[in-house]
N, CA, C and O of each residue as an XYZ file, in Angstrom:
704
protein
N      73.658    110.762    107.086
C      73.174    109.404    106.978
C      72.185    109.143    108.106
O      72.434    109.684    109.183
N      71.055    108.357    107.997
C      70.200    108.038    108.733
C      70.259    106.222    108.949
O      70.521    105.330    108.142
N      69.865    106.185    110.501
C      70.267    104.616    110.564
C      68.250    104.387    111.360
O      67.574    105.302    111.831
N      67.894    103.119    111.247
C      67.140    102.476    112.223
C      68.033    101.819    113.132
O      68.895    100.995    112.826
N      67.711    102.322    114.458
C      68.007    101.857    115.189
C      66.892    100.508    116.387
O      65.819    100.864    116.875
N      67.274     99.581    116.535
C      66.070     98.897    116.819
C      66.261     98.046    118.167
O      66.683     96.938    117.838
N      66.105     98.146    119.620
C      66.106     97.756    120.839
C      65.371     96.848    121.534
O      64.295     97.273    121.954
N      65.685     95.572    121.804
C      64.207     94.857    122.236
C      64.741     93.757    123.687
O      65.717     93.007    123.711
N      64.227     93.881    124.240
C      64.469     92.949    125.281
C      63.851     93.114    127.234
O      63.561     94.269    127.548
N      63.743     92.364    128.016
C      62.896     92.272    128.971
C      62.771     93.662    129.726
O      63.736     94.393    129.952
N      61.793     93.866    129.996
C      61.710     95.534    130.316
C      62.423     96.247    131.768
O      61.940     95.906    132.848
N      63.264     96.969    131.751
C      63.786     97.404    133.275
C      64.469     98.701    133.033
O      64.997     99.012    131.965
N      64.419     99.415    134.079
C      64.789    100.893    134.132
C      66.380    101.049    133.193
O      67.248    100.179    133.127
N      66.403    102.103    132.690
C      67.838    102.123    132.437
C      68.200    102.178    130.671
O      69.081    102.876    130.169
N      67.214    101.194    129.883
C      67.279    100.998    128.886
C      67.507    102.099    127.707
O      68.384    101.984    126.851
N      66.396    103.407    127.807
C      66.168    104.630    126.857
C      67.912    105.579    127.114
O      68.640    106.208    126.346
N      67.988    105.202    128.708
C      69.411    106.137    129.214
C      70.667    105.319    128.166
O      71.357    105.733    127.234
N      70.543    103.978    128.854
C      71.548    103.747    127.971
C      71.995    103.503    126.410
O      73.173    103.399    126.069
N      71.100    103.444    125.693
C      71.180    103.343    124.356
C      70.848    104.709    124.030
O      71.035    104.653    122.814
N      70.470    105.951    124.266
C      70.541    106.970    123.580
C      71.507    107.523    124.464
O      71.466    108.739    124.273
N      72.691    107.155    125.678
C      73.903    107.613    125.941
C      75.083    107.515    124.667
O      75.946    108.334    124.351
N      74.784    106.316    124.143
C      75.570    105.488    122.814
C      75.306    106.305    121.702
O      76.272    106.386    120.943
N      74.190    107.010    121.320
C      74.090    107.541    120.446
C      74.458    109.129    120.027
O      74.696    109.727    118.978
N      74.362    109.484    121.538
C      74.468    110.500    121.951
C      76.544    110.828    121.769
O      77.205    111.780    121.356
N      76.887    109.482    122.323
C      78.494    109.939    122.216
C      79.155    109.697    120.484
O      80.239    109.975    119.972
N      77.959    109.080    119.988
C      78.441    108.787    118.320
C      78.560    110.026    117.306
O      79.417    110.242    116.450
N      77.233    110.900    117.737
C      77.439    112.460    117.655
C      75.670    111.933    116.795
O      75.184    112.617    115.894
N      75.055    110.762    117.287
C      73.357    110.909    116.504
C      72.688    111.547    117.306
O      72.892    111.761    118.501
N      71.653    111.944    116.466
C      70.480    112.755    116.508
C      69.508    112.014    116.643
O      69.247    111.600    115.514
N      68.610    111.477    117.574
C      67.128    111.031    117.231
C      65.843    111.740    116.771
O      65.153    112.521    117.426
N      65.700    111.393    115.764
C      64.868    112.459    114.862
C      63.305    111.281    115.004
O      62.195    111.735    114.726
N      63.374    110.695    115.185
C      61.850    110.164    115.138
C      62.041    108.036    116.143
O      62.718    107.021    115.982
N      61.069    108.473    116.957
C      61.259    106.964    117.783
C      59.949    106.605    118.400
O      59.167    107.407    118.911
N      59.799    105.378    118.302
C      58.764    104.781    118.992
C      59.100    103.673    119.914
O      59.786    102.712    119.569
N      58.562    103.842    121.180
C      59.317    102.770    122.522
C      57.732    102.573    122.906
O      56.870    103.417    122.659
N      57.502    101.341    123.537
C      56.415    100.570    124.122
C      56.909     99.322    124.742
O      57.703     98.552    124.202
N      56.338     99.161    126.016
C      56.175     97.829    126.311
C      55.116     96.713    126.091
O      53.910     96.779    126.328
N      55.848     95.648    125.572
C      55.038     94.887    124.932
C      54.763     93.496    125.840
O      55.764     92.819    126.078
N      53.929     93.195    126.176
C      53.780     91.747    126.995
C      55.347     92.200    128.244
O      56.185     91.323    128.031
N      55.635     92.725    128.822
C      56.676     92.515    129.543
C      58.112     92.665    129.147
O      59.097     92.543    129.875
N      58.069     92.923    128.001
C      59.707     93.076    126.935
C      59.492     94.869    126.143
O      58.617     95.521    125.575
N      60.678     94.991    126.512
C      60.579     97.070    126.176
C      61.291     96.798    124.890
O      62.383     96.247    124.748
N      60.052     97.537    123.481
C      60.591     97.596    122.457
C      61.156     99.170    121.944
O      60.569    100.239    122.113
N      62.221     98.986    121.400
C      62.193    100.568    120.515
C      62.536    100.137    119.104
O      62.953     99.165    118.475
N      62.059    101.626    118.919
C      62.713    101.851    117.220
C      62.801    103.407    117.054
O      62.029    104.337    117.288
N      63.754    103.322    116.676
C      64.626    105.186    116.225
C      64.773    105.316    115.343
O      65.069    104.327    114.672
N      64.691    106.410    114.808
C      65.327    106.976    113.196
C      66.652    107.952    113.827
O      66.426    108.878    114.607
N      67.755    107.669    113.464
C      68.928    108.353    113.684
C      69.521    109.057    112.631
O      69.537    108.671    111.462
N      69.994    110.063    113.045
C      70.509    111.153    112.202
C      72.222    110.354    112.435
O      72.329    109.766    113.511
N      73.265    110.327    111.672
C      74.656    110.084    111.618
C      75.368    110.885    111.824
O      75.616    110.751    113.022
N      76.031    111.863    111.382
C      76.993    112.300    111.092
C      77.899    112.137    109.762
O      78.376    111.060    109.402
N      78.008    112.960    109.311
C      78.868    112.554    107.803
C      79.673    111.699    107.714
O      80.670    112.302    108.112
N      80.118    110.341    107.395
C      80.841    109.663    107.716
C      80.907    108.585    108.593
O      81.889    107.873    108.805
N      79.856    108.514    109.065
C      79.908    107.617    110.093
C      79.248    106.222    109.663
O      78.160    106.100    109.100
N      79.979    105.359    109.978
C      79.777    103.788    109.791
C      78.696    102.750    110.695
O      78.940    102.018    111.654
N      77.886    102.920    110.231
C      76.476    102.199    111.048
C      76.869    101.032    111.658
O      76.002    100.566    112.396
N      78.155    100.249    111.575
C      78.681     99.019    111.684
C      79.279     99.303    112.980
O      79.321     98.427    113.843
N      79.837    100.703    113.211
C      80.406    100.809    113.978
C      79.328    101.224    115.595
O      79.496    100.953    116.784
N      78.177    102.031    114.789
C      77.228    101.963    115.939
C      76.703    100.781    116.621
O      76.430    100.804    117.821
N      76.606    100.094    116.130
C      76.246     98.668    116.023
C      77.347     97.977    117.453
O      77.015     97.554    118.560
N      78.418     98.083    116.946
C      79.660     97.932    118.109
C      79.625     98.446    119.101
O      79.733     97.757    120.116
N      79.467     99.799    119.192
C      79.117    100.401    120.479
C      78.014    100.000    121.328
O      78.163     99.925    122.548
N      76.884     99.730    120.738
C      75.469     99.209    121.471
C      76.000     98.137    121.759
O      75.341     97.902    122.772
N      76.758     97.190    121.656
C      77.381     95.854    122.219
C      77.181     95.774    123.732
O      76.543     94.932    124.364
N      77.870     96.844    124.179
C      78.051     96.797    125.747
C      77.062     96.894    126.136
O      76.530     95.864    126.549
N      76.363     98.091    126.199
C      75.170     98.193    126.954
C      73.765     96.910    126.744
O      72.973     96.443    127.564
N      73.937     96.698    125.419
C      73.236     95.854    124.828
C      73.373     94.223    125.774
O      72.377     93.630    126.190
N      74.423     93.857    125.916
C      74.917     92.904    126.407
C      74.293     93.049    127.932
O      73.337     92.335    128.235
N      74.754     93.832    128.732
C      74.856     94.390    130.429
C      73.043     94.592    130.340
O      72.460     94.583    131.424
N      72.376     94.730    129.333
C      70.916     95.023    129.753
C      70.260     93.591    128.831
O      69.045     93.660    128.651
N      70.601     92.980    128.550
C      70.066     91.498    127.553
C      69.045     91.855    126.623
O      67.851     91.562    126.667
N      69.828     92.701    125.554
C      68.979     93.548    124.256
C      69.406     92.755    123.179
O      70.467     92.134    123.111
N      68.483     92.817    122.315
C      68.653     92.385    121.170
C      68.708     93.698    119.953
O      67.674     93.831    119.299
N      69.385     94.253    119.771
C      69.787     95.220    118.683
C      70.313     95.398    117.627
O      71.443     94.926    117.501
N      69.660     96.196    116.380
C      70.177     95.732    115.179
C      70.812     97.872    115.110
O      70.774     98.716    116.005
N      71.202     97.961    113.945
C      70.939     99.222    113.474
C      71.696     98.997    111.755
O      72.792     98.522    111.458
N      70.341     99.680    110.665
C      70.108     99.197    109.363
C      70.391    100.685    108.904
O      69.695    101.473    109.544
N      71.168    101.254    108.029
C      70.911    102.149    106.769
C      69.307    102.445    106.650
O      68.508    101.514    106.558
N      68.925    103.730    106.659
C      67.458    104.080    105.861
C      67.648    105.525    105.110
O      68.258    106.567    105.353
N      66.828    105.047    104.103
C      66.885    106.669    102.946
C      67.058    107.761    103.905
O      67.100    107.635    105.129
N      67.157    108.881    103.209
C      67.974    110.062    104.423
C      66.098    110.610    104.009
O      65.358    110.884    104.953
N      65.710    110.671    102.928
C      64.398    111.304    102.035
C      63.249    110.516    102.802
O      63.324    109.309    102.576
N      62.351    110.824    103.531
C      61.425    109.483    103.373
C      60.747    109.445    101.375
O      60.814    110.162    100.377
N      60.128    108.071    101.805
C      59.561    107.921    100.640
C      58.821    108.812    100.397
O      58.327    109.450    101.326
N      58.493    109.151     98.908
C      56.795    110.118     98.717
C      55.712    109.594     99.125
O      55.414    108.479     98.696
N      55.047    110.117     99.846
C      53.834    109.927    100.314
C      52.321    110.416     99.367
O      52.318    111.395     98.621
N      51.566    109.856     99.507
C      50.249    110.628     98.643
C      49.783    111.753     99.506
O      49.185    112.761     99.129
N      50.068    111.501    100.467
C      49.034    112.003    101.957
C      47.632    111.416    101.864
O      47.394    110.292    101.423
N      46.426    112.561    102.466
C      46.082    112.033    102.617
C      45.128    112.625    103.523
O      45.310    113.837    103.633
N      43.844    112.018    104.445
C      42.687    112.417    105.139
C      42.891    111.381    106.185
O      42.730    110.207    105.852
N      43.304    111.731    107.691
C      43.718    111.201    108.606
C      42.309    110.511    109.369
O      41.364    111.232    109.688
N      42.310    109.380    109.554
C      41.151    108.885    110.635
C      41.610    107.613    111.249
O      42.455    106.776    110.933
N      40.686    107.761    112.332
C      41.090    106.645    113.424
C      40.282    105.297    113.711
O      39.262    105.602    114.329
N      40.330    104.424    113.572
C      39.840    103.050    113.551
C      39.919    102.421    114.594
O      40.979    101.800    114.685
N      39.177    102.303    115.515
C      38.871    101.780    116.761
C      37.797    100.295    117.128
O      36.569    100.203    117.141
N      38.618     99.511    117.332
C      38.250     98.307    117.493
C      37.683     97.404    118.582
O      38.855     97.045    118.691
N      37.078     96.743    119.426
C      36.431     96.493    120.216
C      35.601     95.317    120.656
O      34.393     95.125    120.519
N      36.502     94.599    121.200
C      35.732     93.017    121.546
C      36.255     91.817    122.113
O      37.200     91.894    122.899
N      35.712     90.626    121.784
C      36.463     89.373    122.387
C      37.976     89.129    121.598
O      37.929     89.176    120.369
N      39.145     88.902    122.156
C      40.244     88.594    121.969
C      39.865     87.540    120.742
O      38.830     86.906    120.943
N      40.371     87.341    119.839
C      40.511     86.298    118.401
C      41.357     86.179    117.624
O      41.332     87.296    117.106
N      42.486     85.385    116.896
C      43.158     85.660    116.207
C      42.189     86.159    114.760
O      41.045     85.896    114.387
N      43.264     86.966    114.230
C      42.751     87.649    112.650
C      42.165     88.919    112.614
O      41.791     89.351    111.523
N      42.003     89.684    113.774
C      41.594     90.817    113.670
C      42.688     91.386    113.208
O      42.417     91.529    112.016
N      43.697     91.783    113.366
C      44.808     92.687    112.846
C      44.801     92.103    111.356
O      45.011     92.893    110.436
N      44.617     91.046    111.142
C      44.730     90.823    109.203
C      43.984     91.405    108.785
O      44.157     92.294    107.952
N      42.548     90.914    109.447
C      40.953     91.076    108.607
C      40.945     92.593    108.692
O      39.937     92.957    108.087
N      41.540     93.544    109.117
C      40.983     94.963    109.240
C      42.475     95.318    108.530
O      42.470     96.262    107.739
N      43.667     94.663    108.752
C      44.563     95.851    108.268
C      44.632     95.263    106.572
O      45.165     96.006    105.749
N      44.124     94.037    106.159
C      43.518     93.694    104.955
C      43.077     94.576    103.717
O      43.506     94.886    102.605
N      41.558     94.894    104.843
C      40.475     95.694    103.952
C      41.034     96.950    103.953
O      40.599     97.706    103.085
N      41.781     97.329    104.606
C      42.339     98.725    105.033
C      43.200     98.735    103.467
O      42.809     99.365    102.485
N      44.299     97.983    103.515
C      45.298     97.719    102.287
C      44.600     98.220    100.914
O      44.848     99.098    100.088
N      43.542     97.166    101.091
C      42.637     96.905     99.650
C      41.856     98.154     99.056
O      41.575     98.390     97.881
N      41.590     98.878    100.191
C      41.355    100.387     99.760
C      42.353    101.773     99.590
O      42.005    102.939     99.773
N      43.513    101.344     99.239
C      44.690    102.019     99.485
C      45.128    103.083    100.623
O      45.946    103.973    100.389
N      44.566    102.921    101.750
C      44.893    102.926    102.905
C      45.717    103.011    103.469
O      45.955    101.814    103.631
N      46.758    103.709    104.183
C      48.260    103.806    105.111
C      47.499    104.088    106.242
O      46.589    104.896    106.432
N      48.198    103.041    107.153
C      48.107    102.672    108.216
C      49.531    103.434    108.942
O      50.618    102.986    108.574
N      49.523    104.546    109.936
C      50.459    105.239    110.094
C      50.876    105.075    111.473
O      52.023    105.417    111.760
N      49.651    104.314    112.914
C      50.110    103.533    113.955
C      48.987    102.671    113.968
O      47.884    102.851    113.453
N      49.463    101.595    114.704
C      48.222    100.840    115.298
C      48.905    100.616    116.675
O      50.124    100.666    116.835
N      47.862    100.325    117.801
C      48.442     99.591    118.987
C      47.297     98.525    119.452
O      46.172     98.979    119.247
N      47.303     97.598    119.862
C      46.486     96.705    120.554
C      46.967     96.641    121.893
O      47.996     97.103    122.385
N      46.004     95.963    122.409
C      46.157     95.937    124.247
C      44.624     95.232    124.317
O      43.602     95.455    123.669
N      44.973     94.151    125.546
C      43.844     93.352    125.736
C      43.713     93.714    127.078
O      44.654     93.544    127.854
N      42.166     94.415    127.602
C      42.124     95.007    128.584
C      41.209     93.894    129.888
O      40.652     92.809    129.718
N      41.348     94.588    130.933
C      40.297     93.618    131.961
C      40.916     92.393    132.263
O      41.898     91.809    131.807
N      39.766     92.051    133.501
C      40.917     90.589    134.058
C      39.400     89.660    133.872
O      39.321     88.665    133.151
N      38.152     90.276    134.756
C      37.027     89.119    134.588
C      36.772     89.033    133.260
O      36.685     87.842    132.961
N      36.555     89.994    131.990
C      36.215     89.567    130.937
C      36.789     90.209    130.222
O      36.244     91.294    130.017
N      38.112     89.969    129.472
C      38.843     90.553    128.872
C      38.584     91.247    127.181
O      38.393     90.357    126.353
N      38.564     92.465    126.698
C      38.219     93.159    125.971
C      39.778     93.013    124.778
O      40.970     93.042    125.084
N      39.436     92.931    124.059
C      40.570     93.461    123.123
C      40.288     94.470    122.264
O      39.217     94.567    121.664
N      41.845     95.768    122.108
C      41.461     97.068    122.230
C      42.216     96.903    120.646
O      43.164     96.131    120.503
N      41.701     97.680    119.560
C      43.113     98.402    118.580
C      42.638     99.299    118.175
O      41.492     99.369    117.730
N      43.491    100.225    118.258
C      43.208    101.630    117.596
C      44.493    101.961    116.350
O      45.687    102.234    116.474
N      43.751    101.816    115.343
C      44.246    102.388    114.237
C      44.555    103.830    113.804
O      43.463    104.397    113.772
N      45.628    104.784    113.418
C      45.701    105.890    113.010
C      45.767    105.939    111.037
O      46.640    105.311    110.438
N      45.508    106.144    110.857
C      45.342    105.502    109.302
C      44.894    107.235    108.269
O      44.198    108.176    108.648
N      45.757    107.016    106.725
C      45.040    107.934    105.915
C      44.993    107.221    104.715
O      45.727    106.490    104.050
N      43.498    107.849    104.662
C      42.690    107.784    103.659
C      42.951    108.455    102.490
O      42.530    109.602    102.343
N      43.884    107.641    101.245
C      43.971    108.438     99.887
C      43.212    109.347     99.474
O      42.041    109.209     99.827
N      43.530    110.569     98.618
C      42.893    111.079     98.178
C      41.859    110.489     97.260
O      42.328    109.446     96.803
N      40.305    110.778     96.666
C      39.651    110.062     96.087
C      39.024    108.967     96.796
O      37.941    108.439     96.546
N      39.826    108.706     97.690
C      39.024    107.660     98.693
C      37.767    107.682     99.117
O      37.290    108.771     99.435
N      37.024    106.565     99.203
C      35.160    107.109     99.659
C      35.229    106.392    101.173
O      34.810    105.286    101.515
N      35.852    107.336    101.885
C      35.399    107.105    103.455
C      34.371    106.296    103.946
O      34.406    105.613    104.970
N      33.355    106.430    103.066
C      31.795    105.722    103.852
C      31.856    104.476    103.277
O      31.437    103.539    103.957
N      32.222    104.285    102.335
C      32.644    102.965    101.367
C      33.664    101.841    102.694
O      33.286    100.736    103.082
N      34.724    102.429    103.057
C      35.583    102.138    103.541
C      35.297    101.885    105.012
O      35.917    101.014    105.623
N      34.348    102.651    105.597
C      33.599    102.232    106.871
C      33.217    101.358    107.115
O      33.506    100.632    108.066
N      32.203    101.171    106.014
C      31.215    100.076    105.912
C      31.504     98.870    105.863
O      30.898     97.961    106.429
N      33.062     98.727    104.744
C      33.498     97.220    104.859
C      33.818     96.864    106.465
O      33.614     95.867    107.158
N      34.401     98.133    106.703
C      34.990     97.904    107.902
C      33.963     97.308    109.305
O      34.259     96.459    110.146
N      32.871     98.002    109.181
C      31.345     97.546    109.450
C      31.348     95.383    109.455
O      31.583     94.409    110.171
N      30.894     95.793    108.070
C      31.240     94.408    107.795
C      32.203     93.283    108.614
O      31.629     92.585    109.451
N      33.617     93.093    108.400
C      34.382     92.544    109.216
C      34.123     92.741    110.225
O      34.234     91.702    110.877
N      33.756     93.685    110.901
C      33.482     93.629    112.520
C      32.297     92.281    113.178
O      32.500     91.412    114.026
N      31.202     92.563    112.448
C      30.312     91.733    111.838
C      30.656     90.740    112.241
O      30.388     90.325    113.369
N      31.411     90.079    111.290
C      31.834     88.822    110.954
C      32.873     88.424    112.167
O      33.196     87.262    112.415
N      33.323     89.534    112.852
C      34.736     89.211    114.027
C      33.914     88.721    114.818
O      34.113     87.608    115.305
N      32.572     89.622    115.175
C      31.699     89.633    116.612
C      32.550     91.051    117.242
O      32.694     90.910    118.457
N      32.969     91.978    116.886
C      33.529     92.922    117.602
C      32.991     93.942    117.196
O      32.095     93.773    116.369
N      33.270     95.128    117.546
C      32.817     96.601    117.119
C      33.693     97.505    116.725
O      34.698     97.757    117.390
N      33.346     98.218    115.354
C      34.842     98.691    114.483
C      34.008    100.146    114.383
O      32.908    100.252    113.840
N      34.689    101.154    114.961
C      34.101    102.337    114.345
C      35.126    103.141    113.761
O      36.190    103.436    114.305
N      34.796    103.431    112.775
C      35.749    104.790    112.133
C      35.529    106.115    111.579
O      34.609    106.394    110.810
N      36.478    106.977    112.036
C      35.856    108.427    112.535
C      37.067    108.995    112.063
O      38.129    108.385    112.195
N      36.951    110.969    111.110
C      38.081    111.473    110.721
C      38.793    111.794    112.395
O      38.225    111.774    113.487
N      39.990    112.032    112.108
C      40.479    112.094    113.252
C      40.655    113.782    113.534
O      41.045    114.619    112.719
N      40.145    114.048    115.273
C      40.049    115.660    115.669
C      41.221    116.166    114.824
O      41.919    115.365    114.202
N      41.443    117.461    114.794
C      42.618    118.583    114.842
C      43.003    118.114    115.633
O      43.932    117.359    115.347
N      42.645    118.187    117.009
C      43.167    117.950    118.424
C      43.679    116.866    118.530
O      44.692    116.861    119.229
N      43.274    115.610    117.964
C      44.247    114.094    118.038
C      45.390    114.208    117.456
O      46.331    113.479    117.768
N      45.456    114.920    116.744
C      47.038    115.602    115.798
C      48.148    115.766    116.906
O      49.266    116.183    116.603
């Protein structure tokens, strides 16, 4: 059985130790996780391997303590053991660039959608103190059949219209 496991709360040493100590004595496996700090609050998310038998309700109980003693907010949900089928796909990266605005993450992960598009990370970060830049970099694949230059261009477009600068490029071997 596979669980999401999901960790969120004000950022301080100790956090990754103690919630994968919990998982670790449940007999899970972390098979896939993403941790970042966000504005000042340390987020995670895990994909956990179970053990045959084991009651996600009960993991859930165990993260109590630590959860509590570090002021986390934690869930942990059932997920398919299979991921879904995927199309795959032609990997490229979408890099974004400009004045802070709300709607950039719609207006780009939008047009992105509308061209059947998987969006596989994004991160933002607003950089600088005298004139602050806002950063997102998209990891994204491009369906098969997809017309890349088609898909640029809108992307072109919205940038346009943001006042920002959107470039998109297949992504190296090496970014792999």
């Amino acid at each position: 059985m596979h669980v999401a496991v999901t960790a969120v709360g004000a950022d301080r040493p100790g956090i990754v130790a103690a919630v994968s100590r919990v998982l670790f004595d449940v007999g899970g496996n972390i098979e896939d996780s993403r941790m970042a700090i966000l504005g000042g609050h340390f987020a995670m998310v895990l994909i956990v391997a179970l053990p045959d038998g084991a009651d996600p309700e009960n993991l859930q109980r165990a993260l109590a303590e630590p959860a509590g003693a570090l002021e986390l907010i934690t869930t942990v949900r059932p997920v398919a053991d299979a991921p879904p089928p995927h199309a795959g796909g032609t990997p490229y990266v979408v890099s974004v660039y400009g004045a802070d605005k709300p709607g950039i993450v719609w207006q780009i992960s939008e047009a992105l959608a509308a061209a059947g598009v998987n969006i596989s990370d994004l991160a933002t970060h607003v950089v600088g103190d005298q004139e602050p830049v806002y950063v997102m970099i998209l990891e994204v694949d491009v369906p098969p059949g997809g017309d890349p230059e088609m898909i640029g261009s809108a992307l072109k477009v919205i940038g346009s219209e943001l006042g920002v600068d959107v470039a998109f490029n297949p992504m190296e071997a090496d970014t792999l």
